[in-house]
NUNUFI-699371 format. One record per residue (C-alpha): residue in one letter; x, y, z; residue number from 0. Coordinates in pm, 1 decimal. Layout:
   aa          u          v          w     i
    A          X          Y          Z   NUM
...
This chain:
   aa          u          v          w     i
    X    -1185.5     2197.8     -593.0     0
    X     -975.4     1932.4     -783.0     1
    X    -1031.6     1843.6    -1132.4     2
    X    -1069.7     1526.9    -1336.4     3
    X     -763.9     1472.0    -1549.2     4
    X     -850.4     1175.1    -1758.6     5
    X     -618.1      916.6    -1919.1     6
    X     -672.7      655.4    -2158.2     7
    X     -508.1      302.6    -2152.4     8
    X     -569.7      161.6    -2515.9     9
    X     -482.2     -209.6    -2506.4    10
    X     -561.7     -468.8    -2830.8    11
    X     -675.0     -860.3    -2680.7    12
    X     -727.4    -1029.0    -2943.5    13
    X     -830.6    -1418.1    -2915.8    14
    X     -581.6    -1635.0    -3115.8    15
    X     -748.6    -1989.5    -2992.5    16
    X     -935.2    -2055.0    -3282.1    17
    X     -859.7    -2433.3    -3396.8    18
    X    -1057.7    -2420.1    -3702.8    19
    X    -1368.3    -2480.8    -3598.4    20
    X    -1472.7    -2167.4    -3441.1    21
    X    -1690.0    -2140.0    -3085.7    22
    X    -1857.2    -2466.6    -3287.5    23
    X    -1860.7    -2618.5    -2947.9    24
    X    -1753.8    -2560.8    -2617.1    25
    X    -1503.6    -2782.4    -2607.8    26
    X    -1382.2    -2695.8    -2970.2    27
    X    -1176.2    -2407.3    -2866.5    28
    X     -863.8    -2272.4    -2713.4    29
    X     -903.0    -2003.3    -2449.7    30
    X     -580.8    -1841.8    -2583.1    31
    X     -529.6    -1455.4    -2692.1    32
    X     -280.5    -1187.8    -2646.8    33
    X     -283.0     -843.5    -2470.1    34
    X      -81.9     -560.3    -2682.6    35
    X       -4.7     -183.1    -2633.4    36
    X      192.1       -8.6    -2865.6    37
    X      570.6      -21.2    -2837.0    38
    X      502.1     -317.4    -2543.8    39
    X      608.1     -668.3    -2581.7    40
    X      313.9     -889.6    -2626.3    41
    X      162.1    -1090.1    -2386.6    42
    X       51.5    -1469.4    -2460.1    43
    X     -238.8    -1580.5    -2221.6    44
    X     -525.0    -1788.3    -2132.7    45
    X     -813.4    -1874.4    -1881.5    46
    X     -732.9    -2025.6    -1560.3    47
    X     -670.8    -2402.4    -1658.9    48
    X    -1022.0    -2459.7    -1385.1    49
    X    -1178.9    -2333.3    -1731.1    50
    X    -1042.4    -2481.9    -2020.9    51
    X     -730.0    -2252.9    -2034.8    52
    X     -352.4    -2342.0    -2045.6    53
    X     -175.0    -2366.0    -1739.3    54
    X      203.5    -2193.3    -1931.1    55
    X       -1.1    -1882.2    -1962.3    56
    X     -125.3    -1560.2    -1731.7    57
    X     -512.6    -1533.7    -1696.5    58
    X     -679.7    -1270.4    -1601.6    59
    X     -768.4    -1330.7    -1224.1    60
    X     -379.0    -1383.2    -1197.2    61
    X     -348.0     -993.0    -1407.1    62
    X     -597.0     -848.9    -1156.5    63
    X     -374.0     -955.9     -875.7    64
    X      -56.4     -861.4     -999.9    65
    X     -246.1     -513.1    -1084.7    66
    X     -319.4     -415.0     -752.3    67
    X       33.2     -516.7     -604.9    68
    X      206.3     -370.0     -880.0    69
    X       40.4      -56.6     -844.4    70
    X       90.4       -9.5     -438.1    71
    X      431.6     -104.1     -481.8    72
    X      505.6      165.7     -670.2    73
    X      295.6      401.5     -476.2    74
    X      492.2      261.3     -215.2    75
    X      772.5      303.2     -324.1    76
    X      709.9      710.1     -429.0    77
    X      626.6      782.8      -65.0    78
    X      928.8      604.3       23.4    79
    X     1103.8      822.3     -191.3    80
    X      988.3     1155.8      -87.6    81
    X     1008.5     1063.6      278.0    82
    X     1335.8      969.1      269.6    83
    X     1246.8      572.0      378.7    84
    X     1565.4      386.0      149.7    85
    X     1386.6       88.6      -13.7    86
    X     1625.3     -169.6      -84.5    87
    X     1481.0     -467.6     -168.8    88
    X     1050.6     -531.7     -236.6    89
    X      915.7     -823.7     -334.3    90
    X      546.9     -900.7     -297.7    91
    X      336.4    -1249.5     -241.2    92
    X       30.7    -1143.0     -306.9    93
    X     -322.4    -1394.9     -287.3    94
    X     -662.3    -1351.5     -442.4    95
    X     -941.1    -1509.2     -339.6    96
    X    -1240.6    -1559.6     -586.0    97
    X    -1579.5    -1760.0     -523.8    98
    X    -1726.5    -1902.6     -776.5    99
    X    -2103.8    -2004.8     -783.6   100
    X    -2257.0    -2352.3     -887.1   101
    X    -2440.1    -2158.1    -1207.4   102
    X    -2047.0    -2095.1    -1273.4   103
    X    -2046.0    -1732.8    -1219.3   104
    X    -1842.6    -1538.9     -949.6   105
    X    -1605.7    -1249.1     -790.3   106
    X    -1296.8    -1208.2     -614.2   107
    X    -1386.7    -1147.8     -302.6   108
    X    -1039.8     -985.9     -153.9   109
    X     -731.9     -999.6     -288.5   110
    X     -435.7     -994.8       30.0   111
    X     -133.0     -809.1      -12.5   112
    X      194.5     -937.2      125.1   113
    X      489.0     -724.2       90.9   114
    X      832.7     -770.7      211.3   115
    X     1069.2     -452.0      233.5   116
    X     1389.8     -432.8      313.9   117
    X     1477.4      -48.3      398.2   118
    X     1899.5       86.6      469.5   119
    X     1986.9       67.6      871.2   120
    X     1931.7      438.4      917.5   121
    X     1545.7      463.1      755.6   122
    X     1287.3      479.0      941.4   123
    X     1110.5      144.2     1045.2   124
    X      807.2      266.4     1177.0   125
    X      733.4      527.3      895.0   126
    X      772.1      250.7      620.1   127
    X      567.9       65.3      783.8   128
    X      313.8      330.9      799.7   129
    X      342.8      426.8      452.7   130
    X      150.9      145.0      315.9   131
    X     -169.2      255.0      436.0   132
    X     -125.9      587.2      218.5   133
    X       49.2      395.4      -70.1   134
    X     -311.2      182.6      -52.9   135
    X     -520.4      530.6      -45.0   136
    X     -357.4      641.4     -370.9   137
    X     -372.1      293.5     -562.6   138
    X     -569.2      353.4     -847.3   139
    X     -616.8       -6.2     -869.2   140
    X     -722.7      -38.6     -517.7   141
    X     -956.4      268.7     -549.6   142
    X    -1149.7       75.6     -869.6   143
    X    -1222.3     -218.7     -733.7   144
    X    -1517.7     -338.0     -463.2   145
    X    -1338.7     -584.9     -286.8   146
    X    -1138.1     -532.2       -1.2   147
    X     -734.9     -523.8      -37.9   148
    X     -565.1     -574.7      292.8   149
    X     -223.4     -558.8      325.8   150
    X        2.5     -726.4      546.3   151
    X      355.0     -584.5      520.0   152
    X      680.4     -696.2      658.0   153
    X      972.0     -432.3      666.6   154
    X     1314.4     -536.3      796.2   155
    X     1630.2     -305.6      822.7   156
    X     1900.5     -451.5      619.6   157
């Protein structure tokens, strides 16, 4: 039986996009705010500019997204590691897709990975290929949200 080893990720957002007049109206105020952690740089961002935020800054659909790529790639990469697959080179072009309703409410709806891996001549192809699947079974991104995340992977000897 495995056990439940929990960990906590404390983060501060705090909303910096008041303009002086408060949530006074709608229009009234900036969708700006920062995401902290101690000893982390700071992050500036916004809504998506679709809702009032600033286009210079990350929002959160595009922080969900980078999430779940982020955290296969370096799944990914572990397995790669301990199965002797020599990454090389990983870069990732990943897409969400989110509805939104006409009340104005709504959900990603799958979010499509798209890596690109270049692995050393003697690696094998085939197994780096296959290791994606299990680098997407162990994402604890992947594993939290209920949308599907397909990936589409491209690995290329180099």
């Amino acid at each position: 039986m495995m056990t439940a080893k929990p960990h906590l990720y404390p983060v501060e957002i705090r909303w910096t996009g008041n303009t002086g007049q408060g949530t006074q109206r709608y229009q009234a105020y900036d969708r700006a705010y920062t995401i902290t952690a101690t000893g982390k740089p700071t992050i500036e961002a916004s809504a998506d500019p679709a809702f009032r935020g600033d286009k210079t800054k990350y929002n959160p659909e595009e922080l969900l997204v980078a999430s779940l790529s982020s955290c296969h790639m370096l799944w990914y990469l572990h397995l790669c590691a301990e199965s002797q697959v020599v990454v090389t080179h990983y870069v990732d072009y990943p897409v969400g897709t989110l509805l939104e309703t006409s009340d104005g409410r709504g959900q990603f709806t799958k979010v499509l990975l798209r890596p690109a891996v270049t692995i050393t001549p003697d690696s094998d192809q085939q197994l780096a290929v296959d290791l994606h699947q299990q680098a997407h079974k162990q994402c604890f991104i992947a594993n939290s949200v209920n949308f599907p995340v397909p990936c589409n992977p491209s690995v290329h000897k180099g």
